[in-house]
N, C-alpha and C positions, 0 to 999 in steps of 0.2 A: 220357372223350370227347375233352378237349382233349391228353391227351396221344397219344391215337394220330392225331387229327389230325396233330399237329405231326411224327409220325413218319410218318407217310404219306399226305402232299401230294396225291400223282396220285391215289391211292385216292378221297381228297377230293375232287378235284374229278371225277373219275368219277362219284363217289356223288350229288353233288351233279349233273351234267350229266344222269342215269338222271330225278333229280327233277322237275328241268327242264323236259324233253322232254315226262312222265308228264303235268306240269301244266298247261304247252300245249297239248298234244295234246288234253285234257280239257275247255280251256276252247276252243278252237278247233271241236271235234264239239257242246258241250254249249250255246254260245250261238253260237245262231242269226239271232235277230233283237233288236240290242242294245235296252236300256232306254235309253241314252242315248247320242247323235246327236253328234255332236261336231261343231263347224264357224264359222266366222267368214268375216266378210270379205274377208280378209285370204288366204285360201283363195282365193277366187275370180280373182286376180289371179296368181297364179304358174302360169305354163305348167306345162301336161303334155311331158315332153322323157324320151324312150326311152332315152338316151346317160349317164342317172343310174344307170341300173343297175349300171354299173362298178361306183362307190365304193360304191353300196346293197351289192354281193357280196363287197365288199372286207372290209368289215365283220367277214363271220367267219375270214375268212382273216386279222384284225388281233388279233383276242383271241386263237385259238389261238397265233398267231407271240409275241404277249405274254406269257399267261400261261407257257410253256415257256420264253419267255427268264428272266423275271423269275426262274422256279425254279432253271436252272440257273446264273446267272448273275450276278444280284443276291442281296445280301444276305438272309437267310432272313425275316428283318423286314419287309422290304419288298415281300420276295411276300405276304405274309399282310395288309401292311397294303395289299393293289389285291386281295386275294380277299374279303376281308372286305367290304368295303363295294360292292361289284361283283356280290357275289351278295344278298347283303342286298336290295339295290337293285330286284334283278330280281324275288326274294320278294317285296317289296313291291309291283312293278306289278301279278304276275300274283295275289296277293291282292286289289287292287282292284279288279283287269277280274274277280276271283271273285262278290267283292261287288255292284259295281254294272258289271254288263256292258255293256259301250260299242263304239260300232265308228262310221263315216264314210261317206259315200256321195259320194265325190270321185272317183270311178276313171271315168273314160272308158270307155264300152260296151263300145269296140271298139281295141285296138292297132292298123293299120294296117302292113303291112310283111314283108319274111319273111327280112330280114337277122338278124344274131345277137340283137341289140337287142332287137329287135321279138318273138324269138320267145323272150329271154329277161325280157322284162317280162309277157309270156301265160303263159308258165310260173312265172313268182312268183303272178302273181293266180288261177291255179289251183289251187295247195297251200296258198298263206298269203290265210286270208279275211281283210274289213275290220271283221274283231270285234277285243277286246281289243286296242285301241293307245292307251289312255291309262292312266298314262301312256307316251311312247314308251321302250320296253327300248332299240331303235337309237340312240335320243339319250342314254339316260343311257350307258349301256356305252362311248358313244365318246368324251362330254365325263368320265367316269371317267378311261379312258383314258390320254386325254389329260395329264392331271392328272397319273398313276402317271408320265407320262415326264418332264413338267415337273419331280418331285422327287428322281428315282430317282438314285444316286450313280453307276449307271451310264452315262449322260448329262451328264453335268456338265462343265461346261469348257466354252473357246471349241469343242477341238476337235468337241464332240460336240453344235453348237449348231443344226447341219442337221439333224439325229435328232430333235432340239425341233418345231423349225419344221416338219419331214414329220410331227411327230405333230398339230400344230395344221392342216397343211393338210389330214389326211385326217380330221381330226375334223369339219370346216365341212363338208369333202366330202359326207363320210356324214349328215350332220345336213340339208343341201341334198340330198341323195338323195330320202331321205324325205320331203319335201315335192313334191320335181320328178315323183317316181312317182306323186302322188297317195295313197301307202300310209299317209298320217300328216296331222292337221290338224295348226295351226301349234298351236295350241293342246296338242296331243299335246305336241310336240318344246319347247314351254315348259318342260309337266309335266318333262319327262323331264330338263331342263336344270336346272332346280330342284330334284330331289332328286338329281340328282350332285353340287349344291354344298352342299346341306343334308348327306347322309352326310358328305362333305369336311370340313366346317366339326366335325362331330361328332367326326368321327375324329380330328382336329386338335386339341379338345378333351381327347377320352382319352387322347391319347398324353403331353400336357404333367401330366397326372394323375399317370401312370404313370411318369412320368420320374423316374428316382431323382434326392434332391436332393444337390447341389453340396458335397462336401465340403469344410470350411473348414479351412485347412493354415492354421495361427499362422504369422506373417511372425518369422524370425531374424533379432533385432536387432543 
């Protein structure tokens, strides 16, 4: 298994993206009415604002642009080490929302409006319910992300230090989306911030595991 992974990538994440869908889509028809409510205070204070949509949409147009770069472009290591934990990740929310099914009741009745905005925030709340969002998939995938550009060797340098900073502004963006649409408690995008730096921290662990050790060359006196 692990080796025709490694020899075919797109296959992988095909196979993996077919899964996906399968498992969403299942848990999206199959819980209706969540067991658990999710919501705080802290909810109640951030506007509802239609102009989130952007960066909410942005979203998947950021992972595919990614994951195709990192494959053709970065080191093979380094795509495996933002696939690996990026899907893990996502396994894991959508086994929780299996587990104990969750959803919000934060959505405004009514969008108001019939500019693009307006009629593409009615059409997100029509296809994607307010089940299964904890933890938030849009927050970890984007604080992942993030991360993969922060260390990727393809980035590195002053001169590539804008590539950094566009990946941290559309990381907040996206993270701030989902709260501003109402599609996510703060508490979701917690969850979901906390297991991208928990896998992080993991993976960052196995990798020094796995590090061959430092061979020691006798000094010529």
């Amino acid at each position: 298994m692990y080796r025709w992974c490694s020899r075919h990538p797109v296959r992988f994440m095909l196979c993996y993206g077919w899964f996906y869908l399968c498992f969403f889509f299942l848990l999206e028809n199959g819980v209706t009415v969540p067991d658990l409510v999710l919501h705080c205070r802290l909810d109640d204070r951030i506007p509802f604002c239609k102009y989130a949509i952007v960066p909410y949409y942005l979203w998947f147009a950021w992972i595919l642009f990614t994951l195709v770069y990192f494959l053709l472009r970065a080191p093979r290591a380094e795509f495996w080490r933002l696939c690996l934990p990026l899907f893990a990740g996502m396994t894991i929310s959508l086994l929780f929302c299996a587990v104990v099914p969750n959803g919000i009741y934060l959505r405004p009745r009514y969008v108001p409006g019939n500019d693009i905005f307006a009629v593409l925030v009615r059409g997100l709340y029509r296809t994607d319910t307010a089940t299964n969002v904890f933890p938030s998939i849009h927050v970890f995938n984007s604080v992942t992300l993030d991360m993969a550009y922060q260390r990727s060797s393809c980035f590195a340098g002053r001169r590539r230090r804008l590539v950094r900073w566009g990946a941290h502004i559309l990381d907040v963006s996206i993270i701030l989306s989902t709260l501003l649409l109402k599609q996510h408690s703060v508490l979701d995008a917690t969850a979901g911030l906390i297991l991208a730096v928990a896998l992080e921290v993991i993976a960052v662990h196995l990798d020094r595991e796995r590090a061959p050790e430092r061979e020691r060359v006798p000094r010529l006196l």
